[in-house]
N, C-alpha and C positions, 0 to 999 in steps of 0.2 A: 532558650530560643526567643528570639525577639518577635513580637507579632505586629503586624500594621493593621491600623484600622482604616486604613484607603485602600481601596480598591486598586491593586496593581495591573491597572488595565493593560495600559500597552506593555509590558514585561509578557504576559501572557499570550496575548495575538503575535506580538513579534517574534514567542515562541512557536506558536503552535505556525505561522507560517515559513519558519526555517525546516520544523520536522518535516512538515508536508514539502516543502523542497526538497529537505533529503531523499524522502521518499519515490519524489520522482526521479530523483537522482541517481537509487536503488535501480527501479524502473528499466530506466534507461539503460545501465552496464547491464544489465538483465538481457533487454532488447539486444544491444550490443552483442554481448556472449551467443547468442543465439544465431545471430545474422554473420558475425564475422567469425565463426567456431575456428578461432586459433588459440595458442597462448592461456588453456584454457584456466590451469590453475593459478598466474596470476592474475586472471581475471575475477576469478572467484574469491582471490585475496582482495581486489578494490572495492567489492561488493562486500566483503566484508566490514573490511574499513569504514563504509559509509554507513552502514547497520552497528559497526560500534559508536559511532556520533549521533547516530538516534537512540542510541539508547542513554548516552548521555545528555540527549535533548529532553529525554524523555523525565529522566531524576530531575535536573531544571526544572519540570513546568512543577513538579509534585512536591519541590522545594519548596518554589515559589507557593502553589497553595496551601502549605502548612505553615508558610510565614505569612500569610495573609490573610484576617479575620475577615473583612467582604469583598466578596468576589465580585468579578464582573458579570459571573454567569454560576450555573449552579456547579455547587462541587462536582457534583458525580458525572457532569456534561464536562467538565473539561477533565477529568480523568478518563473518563471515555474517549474523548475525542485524542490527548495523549497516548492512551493505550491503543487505539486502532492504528490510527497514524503509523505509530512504532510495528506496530505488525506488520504493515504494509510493507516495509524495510526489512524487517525477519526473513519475512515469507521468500521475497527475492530473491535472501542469502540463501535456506535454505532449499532453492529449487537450483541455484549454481553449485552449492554443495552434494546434491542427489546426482543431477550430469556428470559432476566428477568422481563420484564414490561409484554411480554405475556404470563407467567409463565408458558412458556413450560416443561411440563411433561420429553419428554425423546426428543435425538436429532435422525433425520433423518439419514442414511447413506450417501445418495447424501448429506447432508452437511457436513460430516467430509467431504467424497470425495473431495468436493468444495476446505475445509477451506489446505488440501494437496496440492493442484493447487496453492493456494494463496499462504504458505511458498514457494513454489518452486518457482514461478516469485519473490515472495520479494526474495529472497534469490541469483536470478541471478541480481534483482537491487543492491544487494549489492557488490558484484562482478565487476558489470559493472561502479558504479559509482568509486569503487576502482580506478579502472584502467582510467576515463575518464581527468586528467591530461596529461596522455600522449598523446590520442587520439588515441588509437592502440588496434586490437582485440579487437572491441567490438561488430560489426557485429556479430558475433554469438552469443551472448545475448540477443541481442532485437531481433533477429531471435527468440529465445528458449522462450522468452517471447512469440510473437506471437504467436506463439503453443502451446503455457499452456495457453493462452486469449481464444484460438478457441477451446480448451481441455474443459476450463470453459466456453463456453457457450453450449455445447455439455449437459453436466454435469445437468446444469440451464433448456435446455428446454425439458432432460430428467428427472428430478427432477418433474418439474410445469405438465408437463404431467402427470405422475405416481400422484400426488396430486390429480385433478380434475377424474382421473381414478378410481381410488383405495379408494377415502375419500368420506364419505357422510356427513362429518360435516364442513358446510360452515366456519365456525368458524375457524378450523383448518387450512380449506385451505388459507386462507387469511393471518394467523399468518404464514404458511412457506411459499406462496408465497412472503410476503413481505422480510423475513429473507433470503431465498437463491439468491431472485434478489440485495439486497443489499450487500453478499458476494460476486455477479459475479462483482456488483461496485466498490471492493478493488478490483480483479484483471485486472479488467479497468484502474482501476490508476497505478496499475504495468506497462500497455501497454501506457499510456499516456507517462511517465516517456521514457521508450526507443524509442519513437516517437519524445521528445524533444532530445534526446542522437545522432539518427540517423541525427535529421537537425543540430545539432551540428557538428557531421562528416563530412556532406557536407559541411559547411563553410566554414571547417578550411582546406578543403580537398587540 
């Protein structure tokens, strides 16, 4: 394996901000599937699709840093920030994959609600990883994430509530218990992603 000793800056940002695109990408068929509940299992097939391209984004960055002796940032912050990213896109999959294996009838409004919360933090990871080459104004994004993380869980334990309230078919409750705790999980990883962004800041501060 060949190694460089230059720092393959932009190979690396221009990666991690195509994952974070994908991810919002995710996201959004997410949002989609939920708001337009038709067609459900080709839907859950494009969402797939775009979670296989993250995951191939994701070998990309881990390539890239095993062929590169210095980094632009510390190894284990852009494996992280590769690895959440990627989950973000998992998570997606696997919450269109639980709707169709539990062959949910009609979807909830708390989880369109949710699956809004979740474009909106992807949407400021993508944004923020934009811009995390320079290290500048990013503070307000992993701020605006926080509040769409605390937004979604607000969301989650008014959702799980109304469930156990309002359902008398255990059945049910269990298939959207499991399906809207696992959306509040992609916007977990939204928040994970600007936690690693933030100790990034300070390093370099």
């Amino acid at each position: 394996m060949r190694l460089s000793l230059l720092p393959k800056k932009s190979e690396f940002f221009t990666l991690f901000e195509r994952h974070a695109q994908n991810a919002l990408e995710a996201a959004q068929a997410l949002e989609q599937l939920f708001v337009d509940f038709t067609d459900v299992e080709n839907k859950m097939r494009d969402i797939h699709a775009i979670e296989h391209y993250g995951d191939k984004l994701n070998h990309e960055i881990v390539r890239h840093l095993n062929e590169t002796f210095v980094t632009p940032l510390d190894r284990e912050d852009i494996l992280g920030l590769g690895t959440k990213v990627d989950d973000i896109t998992d998570v997606c999959y696997d919450v269109s994959e639980l709707v169709h294996l539990f062959k949910v009838r009609s979807i909830r409004p708390a989880a369109v609600r949710q699956a809004r919360v979740l474009v909106s933090a992807a949407n400021e990871v993508v944004i923020m990883l934009r811009k995390l080459e320079r290290l500048r104004d990013l503070e307000v994004h992993w701020i605006k994430i926080h509040t769409l993380e605390n937004e979604g869980d607000q969301i989650w334990r008014e959702a799980v509530g109304e469930l156990f309230e309002r359902s008398d078919d255990a059945i049910e409750i269990v298939k959207w218990k499991d399906i809207h705790s696992l959306v509040e999980v992609a916007i977990d990883r939204c928040e994970d992603v600007a936690n690693i962004v933030e100790t990034i800041t300070v390093k370099h501060s």
